[in-house]
Each structure stands twice: as C-alpha cells, then as structure tokens.
N, C-alpha and C positions, 0 to 999 in steps of 0.2 A: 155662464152666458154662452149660448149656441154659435155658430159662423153666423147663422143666417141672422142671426139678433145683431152680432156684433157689426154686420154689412151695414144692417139697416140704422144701426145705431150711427158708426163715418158715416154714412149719407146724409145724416138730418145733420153733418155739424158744418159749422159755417165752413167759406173756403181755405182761411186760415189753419184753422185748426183742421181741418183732414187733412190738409198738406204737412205739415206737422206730425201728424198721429201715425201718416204713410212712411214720412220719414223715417220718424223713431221706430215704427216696423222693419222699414229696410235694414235699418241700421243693427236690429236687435237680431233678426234673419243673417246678416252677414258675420257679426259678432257669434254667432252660434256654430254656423256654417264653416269660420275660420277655425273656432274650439274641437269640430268634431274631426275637425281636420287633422289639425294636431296632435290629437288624440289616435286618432289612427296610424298615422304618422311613426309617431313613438311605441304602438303596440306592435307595428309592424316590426319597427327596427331592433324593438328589446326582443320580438320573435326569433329576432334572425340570429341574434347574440347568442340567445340563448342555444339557437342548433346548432351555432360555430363553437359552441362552450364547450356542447357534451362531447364529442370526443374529449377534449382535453380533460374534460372533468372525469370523465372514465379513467384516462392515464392518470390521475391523481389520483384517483381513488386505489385504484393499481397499484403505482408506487408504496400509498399507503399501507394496502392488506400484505405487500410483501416486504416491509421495511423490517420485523424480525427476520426472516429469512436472510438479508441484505445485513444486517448487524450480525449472523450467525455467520455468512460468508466471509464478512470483513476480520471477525474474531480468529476465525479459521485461517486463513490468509496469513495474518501477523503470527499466530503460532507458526504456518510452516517457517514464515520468512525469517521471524527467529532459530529456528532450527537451523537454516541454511546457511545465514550472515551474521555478522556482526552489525549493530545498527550506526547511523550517523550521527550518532551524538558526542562520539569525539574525532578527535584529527585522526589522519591518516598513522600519525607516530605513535600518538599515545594508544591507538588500538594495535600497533604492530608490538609495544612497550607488552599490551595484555598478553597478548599470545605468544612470546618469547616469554612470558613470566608461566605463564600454565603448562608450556612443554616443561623448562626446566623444572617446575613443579612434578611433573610427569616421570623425568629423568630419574631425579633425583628419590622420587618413592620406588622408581622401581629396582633403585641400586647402580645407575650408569653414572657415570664420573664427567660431568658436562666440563669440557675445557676451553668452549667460546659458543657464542650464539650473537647473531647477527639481523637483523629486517633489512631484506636485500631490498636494492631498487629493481622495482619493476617496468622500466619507462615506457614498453610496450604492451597499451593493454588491451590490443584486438581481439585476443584472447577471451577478454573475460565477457559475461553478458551484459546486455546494455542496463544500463542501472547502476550498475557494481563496480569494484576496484576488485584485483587481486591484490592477496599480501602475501608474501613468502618470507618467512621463518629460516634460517640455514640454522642446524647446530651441529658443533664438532664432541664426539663423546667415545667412552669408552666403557667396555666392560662384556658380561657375560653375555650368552645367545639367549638366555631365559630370560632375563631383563631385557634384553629386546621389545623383546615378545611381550611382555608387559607392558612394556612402553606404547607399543604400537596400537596393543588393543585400549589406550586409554585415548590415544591420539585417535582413535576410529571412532570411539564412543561419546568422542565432545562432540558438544552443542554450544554454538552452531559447526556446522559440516567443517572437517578438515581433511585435506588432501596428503599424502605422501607424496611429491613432485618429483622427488631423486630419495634413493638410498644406495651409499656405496658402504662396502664392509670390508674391511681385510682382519685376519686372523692376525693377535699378536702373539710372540711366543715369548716366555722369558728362559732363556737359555742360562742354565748356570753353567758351574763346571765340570767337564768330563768324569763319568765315575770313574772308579776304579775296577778291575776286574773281577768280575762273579757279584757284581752290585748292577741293582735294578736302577734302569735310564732316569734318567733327572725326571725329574714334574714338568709337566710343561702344560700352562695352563692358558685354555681356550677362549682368553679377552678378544674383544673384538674393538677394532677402529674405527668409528662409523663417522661419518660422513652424509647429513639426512637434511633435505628441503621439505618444508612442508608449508603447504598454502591454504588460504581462505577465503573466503569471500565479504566483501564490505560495501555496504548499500553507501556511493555514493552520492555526496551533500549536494 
C-alpha cells in the first residue's frame, strides 16, 4: 500500500478510529525511535571499548609472543642464582650444618687434619646483598701446603659460590733431638696450622 493510499485510506475512517490508528503510529514511531536509539547507543559505547581494549590487547598479545623468552629468562636466572646461593628451603643452621659438612668433606679428601669447625654468628648483615644472608664457616686444621692447595681449589670450584673471608697459616715444626756430630739435621716437616673463614651466601626466607 502507497503513503498516499494509506492517507487516503485514515481519512475515510471514522473519527474514533483515526485517532486510534494515529495513536498506535505515534506510539510504534516512538517505540522504533527509542530502539534505534539504543542501538546506537550501545554501538557507540562497544566502539569506544573496543579502542580502549586495543592497546591492552597489544600488550597481551606481547606478553604472550614473548612468554618463552620470559620462561628462558627466568630458567636462566635460577641457574645463575643457584650457582651463587644456597636456596631457602632450609634454616639458617641446617644450611650452615651443609657447608661445614662439605669443607670438611673438602678437608679431609685432600689430606688436612680438621680439629674443629664452627657457623659463626654473623649479626651484622649490611654487608651482604639485599635478599641474602651471609654464612661463615671457621675451620681449625692442619697439615701440608699441597693439601692446601687442594683444599682451596675445591672450596673455589663449589656450587654455589664460596668465599675465602680470612686464611691465617703458621708453619709447624716437629723438632726432635739434637744430632749427633757428622749426622744430617733432624727432619723437619712443613705442616701447617691454618686457621680459614670461609662464607656464602643464602637467599633469605
């Protein structure tokens, strides 16, 4: 049906019903009016969403294409961090208990004669970096300079990192008794008294 059929058609109806028909027009007009509204409305606003999204959705996406990198990092990381520290899964004692047990481990393969070993207190720890504890080791020992030497490069070569803090050494001698004349000097054999601090570091809890 055309506008112009439809005009002519409300005009020929009584006055009831074209007030009626004009009605339900108005009404269907406003009903429309108010939907396309809403509509716009909502397209507008999921617009705007969506331009406030895309950056973050960039950084997502981001995070995402570099999350192996970021798990290659973190793997790396924990490697070095064990190599440097001891971790915090146990107490302060029973990690100092470890590394008093692996010097004299130390000691004793390489021939020195450990006669005390100690976890000193540390109470000042400005020193150490933030994160960390220091622990120092004292051990009292004796014996050759080649065992030393052994000793120390075992003490260098642990994982994680360990420090030499103090080394004191005095020569011992074992003095027997006076030869006799036209007889070659006593033996005198080149132990040493060491006296050795050595620290580490421990990722505090």
């Amino acid at each position: 049906m055309s506008w112009t059929a439809l005009r002519h058609w409300v005009a020929h109806l009584p006055r009831e019903a074209r007030l009626v028909v004009l009605g339900l027009a108005t009404l269907l007009a406003l009903i429309t009016l108010f939907m396309v509204g809403n509509l716009y409305a909502s397209a507008t606003q999921s617009w705007s969403e969506i331009s406030r999204s895309e950056p973050r959705i960039a950084r997502l996406k981001g995070y995402q294409a570099s999350r192996p990198a970021m798990r290659q990092a973190m793997s790396e990381a924990s490697d070095i961090l064990k190599q440097m520290s001891f971790d915090s899964g146990d107490d302060e004692s029973q990690t100092g208990a470890r590394l008093q047990q692996a010097l004299r481990g130390f000691a004793e393969t390489a021939g020195l004669t450990v006669r005390g070993s100690q976890l000193m207190s540390v109470p000042d720890q400005s020193e150490s970096p933030e994160g960390f504890l220091i622990l120092t080791v004292e051990l009292r020992m004796r014996g050759m300079p080649s065992a030393l030497d052994e000793f120390l490069g075992d003490v260098y070569g642990h994982s994680p990192l360990l420090k030499v803090a103090e080394l004191n050494m005095v020569k011992e001698r074992d003095r027997r008794t006076s030869p006799r004349r036209n007889q070659p000097p006593p033996t005198v054999q080149q132990n040493l008294d060491i006296n050795i601090q050595v620290s580490a570091l421990m990722v505090s809890a």
